[in-house]
BAKOLBA-411073 format. One record per residue (C-alpha): residue number from 1; x, y, z. Coordinates in pm, 1 decimal. Layout:
BEGIN
+-----+----------+----------+----------+
: seq :        x :        y :        z :
+-----+----------+----------+----------+
: NUM :        X :        Y :        Z :
...
+-----+----------+----------+----------+
//
This chain:
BEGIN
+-----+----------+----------+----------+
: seq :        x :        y :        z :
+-----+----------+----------+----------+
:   1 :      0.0 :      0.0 :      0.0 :
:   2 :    121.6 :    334.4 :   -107.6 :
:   3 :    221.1 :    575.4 :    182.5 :
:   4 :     23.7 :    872.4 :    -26.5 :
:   5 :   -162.0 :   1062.4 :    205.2 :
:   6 :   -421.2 :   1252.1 :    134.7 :
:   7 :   -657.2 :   1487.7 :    346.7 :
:   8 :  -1038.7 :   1535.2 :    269.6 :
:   9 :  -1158.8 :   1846.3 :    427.5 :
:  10 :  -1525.4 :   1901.3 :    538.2 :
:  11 :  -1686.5 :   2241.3 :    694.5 :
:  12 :  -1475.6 :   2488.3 :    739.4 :
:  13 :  -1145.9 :   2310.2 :    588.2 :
:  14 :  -1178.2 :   2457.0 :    212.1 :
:  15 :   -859.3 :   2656.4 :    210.4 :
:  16 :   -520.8 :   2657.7 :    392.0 :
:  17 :   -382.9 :   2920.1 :    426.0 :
:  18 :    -19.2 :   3000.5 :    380.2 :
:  19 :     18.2 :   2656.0 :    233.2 :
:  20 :    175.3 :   2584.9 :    -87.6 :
:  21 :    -25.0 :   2450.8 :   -390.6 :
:  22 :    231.5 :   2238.6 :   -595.5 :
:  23 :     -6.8 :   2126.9 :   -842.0 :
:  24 :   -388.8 :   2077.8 :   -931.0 :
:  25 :   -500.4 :   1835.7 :  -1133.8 :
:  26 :   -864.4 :   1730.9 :  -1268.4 :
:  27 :   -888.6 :   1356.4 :  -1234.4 :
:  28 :  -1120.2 :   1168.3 :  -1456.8 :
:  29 :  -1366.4 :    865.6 :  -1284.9 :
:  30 :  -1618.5 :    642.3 :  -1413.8 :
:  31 :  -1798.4 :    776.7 :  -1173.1 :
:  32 :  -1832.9 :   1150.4 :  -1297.2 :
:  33 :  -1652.0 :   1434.3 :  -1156.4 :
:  34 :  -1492.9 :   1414.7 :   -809.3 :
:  35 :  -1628.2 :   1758.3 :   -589.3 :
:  36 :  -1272.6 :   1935.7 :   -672.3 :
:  37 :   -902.1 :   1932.3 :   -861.3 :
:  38 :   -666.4 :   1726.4 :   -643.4 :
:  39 :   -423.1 :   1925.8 :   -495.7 :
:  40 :    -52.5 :   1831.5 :   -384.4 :
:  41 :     20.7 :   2086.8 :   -109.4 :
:  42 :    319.2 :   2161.1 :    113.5 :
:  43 :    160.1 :   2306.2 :    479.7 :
:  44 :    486.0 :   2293.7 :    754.8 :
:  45 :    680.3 :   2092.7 :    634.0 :
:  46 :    429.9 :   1877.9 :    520.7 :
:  47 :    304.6 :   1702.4 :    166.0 :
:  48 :      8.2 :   1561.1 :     93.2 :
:  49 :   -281.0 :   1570.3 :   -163.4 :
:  50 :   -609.7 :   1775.3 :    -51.5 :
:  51 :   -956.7 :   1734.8 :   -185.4 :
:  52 :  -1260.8 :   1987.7 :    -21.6 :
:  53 :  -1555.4 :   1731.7 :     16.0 :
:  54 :  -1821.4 :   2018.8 :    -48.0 :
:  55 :  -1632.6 :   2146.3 :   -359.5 :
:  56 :  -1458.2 :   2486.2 :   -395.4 :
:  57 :  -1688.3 :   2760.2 :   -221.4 :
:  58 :  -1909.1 :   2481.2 :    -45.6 :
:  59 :  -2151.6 :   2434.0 :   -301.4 :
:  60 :  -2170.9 :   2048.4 :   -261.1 :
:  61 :  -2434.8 :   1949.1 :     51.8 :
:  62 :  -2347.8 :   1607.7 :    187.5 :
:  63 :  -2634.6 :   1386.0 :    -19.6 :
:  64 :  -2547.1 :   1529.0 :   -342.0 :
:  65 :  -2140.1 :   1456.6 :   -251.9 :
:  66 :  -2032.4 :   1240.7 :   -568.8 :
:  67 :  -1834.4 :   1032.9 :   -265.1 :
:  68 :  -1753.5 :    767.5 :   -534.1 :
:  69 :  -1579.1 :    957.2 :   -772.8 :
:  70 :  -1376.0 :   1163.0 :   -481.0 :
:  71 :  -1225.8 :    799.5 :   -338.4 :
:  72 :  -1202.7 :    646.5 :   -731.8 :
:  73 :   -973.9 :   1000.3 :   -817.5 :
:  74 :   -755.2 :    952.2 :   -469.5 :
:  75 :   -665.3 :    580.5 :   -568.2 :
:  76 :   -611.2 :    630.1 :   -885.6 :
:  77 :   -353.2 :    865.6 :   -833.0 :
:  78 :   -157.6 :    644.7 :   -577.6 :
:  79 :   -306.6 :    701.2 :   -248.5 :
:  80 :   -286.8 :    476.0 :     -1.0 :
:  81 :   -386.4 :    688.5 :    311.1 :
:  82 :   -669.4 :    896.7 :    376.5 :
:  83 :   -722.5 :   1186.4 :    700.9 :
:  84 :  -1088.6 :   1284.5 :    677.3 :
:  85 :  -1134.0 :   1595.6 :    872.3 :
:  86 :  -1542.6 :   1627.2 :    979.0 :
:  87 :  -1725.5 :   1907.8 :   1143.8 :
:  88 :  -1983.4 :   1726.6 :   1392.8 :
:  89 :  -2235.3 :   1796.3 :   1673.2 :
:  90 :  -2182.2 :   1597.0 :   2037.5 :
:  91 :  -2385.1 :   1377.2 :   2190.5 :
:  92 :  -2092.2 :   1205.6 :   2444.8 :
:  93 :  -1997.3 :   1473.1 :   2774.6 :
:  94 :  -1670.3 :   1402.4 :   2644.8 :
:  95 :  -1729.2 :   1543.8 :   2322.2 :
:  96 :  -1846.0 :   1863.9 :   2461.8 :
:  97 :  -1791.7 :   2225.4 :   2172.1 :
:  98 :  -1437.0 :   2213.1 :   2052.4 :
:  99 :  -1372.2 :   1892.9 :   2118.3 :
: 100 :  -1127.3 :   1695.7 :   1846.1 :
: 101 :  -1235.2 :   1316.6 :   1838.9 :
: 102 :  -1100.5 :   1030.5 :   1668.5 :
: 103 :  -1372.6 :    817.0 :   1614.3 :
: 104 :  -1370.3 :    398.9 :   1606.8 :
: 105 :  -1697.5 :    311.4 :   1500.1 :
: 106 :  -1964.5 :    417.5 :   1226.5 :
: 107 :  -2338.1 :    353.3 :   1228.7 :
: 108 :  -2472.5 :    498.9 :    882.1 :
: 109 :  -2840.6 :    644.9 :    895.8 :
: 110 :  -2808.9 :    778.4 :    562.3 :
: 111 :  -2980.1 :    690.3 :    246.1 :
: 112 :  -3024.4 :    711.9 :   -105.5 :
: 113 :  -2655.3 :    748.6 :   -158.6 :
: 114 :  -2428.8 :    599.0 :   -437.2 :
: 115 :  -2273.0 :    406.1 :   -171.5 :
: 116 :  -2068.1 :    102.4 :   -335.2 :
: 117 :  -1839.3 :     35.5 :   -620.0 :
: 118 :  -1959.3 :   -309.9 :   -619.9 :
: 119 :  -2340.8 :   -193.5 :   -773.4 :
: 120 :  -2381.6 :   -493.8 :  -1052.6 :
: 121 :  -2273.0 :   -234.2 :  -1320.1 :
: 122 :  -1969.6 :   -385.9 :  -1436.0 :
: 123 :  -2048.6 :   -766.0 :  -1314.2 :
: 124 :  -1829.9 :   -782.5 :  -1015.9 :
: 125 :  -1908.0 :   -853.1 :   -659.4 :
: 126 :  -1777.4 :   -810.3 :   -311.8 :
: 127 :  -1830.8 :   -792.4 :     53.8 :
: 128 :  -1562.4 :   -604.2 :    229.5 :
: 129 :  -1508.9 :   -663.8 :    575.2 :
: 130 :  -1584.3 :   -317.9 :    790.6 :
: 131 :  -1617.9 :   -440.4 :   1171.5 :
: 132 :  -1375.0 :   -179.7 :   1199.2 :
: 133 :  -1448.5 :    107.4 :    984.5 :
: 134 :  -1129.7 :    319.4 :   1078.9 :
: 135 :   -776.8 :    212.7 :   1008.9 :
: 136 :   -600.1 :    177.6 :   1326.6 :
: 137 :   -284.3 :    230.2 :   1255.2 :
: 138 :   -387.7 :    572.0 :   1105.9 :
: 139 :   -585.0 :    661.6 :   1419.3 :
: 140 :   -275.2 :    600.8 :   1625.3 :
: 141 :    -72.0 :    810.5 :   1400.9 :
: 142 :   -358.3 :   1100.6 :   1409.7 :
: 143 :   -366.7 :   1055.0 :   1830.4 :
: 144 :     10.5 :   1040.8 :   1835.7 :
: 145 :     41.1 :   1395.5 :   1681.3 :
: 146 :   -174.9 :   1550.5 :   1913.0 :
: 147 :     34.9 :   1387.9 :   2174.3 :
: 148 :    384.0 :   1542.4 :   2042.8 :
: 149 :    166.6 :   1910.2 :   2014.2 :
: 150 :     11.9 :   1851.5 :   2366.0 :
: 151 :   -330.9 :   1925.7 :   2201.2 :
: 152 :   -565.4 :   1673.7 :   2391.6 :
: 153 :   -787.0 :   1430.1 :   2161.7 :
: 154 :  -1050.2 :   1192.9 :   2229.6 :
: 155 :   -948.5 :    876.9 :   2170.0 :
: 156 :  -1252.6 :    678.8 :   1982.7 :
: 157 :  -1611.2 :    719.7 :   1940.8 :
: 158 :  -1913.1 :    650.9 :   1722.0 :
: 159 :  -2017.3 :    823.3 :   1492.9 :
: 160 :  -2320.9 :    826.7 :   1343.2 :
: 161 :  -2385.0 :    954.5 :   1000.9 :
: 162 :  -2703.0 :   1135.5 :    900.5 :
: 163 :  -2872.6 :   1211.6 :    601.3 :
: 164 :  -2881.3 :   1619.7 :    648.7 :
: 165 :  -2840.1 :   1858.3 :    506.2 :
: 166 :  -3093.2 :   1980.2 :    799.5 :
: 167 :  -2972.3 :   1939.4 :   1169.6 :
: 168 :  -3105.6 :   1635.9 :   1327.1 :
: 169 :  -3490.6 :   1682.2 :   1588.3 :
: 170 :  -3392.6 :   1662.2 :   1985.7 :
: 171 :  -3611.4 :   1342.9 :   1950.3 :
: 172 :  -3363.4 :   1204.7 :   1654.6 :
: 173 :  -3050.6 :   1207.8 :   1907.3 :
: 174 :  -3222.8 :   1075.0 :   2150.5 :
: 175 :  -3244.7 :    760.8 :   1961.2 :
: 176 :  -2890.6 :    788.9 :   1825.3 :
: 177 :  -2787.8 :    831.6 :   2199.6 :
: 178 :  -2949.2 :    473.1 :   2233.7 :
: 179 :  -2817.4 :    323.1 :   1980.0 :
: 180 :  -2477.7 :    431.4 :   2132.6 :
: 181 :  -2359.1 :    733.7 :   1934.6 :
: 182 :  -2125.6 :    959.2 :   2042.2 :
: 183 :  -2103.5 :   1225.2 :   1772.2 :
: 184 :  -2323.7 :   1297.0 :   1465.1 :
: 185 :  -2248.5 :   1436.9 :   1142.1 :
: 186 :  -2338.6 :   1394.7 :    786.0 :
: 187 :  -2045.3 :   1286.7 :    540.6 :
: 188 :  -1863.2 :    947.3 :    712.4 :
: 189 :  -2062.4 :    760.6 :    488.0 :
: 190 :  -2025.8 :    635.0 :    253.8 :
: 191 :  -1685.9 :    769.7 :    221.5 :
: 192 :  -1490.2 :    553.7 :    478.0 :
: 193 :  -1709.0 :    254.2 :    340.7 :
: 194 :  -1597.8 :    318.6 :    -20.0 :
: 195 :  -1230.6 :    358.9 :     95.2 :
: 196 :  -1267.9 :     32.2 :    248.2 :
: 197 :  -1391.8 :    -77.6 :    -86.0 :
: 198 :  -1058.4 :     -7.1 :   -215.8 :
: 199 :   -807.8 :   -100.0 :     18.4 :
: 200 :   -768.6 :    221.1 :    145.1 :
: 201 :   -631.3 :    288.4 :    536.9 :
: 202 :   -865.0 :    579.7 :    624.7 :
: 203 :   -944.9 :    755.5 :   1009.9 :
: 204 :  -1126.7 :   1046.5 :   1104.4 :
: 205 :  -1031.7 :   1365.8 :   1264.8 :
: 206 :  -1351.9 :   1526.4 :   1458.1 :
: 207 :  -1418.9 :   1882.8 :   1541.0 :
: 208 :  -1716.1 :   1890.6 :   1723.2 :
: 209 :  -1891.6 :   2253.8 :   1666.0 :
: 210 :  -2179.8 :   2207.3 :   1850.7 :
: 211 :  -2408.0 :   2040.9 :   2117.4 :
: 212 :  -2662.8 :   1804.2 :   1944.4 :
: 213 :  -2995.6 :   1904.6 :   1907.8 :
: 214 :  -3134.5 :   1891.7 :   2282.1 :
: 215 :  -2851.3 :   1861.5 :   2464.1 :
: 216 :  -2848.6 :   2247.9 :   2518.4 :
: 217 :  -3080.2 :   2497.6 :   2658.3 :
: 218 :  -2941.5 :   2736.9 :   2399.6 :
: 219 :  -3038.7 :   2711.8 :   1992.8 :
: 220 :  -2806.8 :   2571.6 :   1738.8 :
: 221 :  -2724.1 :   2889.2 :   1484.9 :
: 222 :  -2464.3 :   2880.7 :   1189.7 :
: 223 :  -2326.7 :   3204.3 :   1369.6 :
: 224 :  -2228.8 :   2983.3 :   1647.6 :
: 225 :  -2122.2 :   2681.3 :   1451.3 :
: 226 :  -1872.1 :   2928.7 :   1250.1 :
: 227 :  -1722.0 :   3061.8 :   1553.8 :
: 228 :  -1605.9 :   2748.8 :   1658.0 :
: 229 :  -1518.7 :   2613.3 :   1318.5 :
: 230 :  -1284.9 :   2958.9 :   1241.0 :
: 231 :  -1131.1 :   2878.0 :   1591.7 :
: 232 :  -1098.2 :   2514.2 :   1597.0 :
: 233 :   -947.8 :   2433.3 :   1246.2 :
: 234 :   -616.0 :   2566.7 :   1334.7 :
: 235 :   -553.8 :   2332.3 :   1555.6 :
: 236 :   -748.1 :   2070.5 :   1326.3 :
: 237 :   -456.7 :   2197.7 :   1093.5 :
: 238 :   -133.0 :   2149.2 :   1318.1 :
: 239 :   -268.7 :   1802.1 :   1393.2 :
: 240 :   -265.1 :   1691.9 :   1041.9 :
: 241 :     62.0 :   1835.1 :    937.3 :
: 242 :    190.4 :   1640.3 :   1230.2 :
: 243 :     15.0 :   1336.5 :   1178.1 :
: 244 :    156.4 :   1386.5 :    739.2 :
: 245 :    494.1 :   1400.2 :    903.7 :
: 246 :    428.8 :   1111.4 :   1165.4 :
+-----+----------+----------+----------+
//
């Protein structure tokens, strides 16, 4: 497996600034266009490819993600490891606002999603093994950077995936709380399950940017959600450039 890394940024991790774009390159996919360019950067020290989930200027919401051709483009340009930043609301005390999480575990609520590579269309057939959705050798790489930068992750979690794009009803994470999820967002699948797909070692890198949905006395509002986002990507930054470097 190659040791290509590449990052896939969610909310709020569209553009890095003061790093260095190397190159951009359109990659073609059976699968239609992938949501931006590919782009080999150089942040600290640091190379790896970047691809913004939602598209340049966010115009991609998470059902309408073309998540097939995004993974397709990454391996066919020789990636072999993927960092998937997510913005995410908390349902765990431990994943309180401004929390970074490394999550373990996936339950997918979504639907209607392209979802597989392995859809009948080209007569082959497989059932990938996914007990454990997150590579753990990446996760330990991801929770050993914060380590050397003395930023404090959570170590593990589950997250479970929505459909969105609306925020989820105080009744809705109720039932996610009993079904044992810790943080809820809208894009881990069927990204990590497609990377899977393809032999790809991918993990997750949380910022949680909000209480879920009746866990607080006080409203969920994008102003809010920003705030932390704008604040809590730097660090979401320094803890990938030192997990690239790992």
């Amino acid at each position: 497996m190659s040791d290509a890394i590449a990052i896939i940024g969610g909310t709020g991790l569209c553009d890095w600034e003061s790093a260095e774009t190397i190159a951009s390159q359109t990659i073609p996919t059976p699968y239609g266009e992938a949501s931006a360019p590919l782009r080999r950067m150089r942040f600290k020290g640091s190379e790896f490819v970047f691809l913004p989930r939602h598209g340049d200027g966010h115009r991609f919401p998470p059902h309408k993600i073309n998540y097939r051709a995004n993974i397709w483009a990454l391996e066919s340009e020789g990636i072999g490891k993927v960092i998937a930043v997510n913005a995410v609301g908390g349902i765990h005390p431990d994943c309180g606002t401004g929390a970074l999480v490394v999550p373990d575990q996936i339950i997918d609520y979504s639907y209607g999603r392209e979802h597989t590579f392995y859809d009948g269309s080209d007569g082959r057939l497989d059932h990938v093994d996914f007990g454990e959705p997150y590579s753990t050798h990446l996760r330990s790489r991801i929770l050993a950077a914060g380590q050397q930068l003395k930023m404090p992750l959570v170590d593990g979690g589950v997250y479970a995936c929505t459909q969105g794009p609306r925020l989820e009803s105080a009744a809705e994470i109720q039932r996610l709380q009993r079904d044992g999820a810790d943080l809820v967002g809208m894009t881990a699948m069927p990204e990590a399950g497609l990377a899977r797909e393809l032999g790809l070692e991918y993990a997750s890198l949380c910022l949680v940017v909000n209480p879920a949905a009746g866990l607080s006395s006080e409203p969920i509002t994008m102003a809010d959600i920003q705030k932390v986002i704008d604040s809590g990507m730097q660090a979401v930054k320094q803890v990938l450039a030192a997990a690239v470097n790992a």
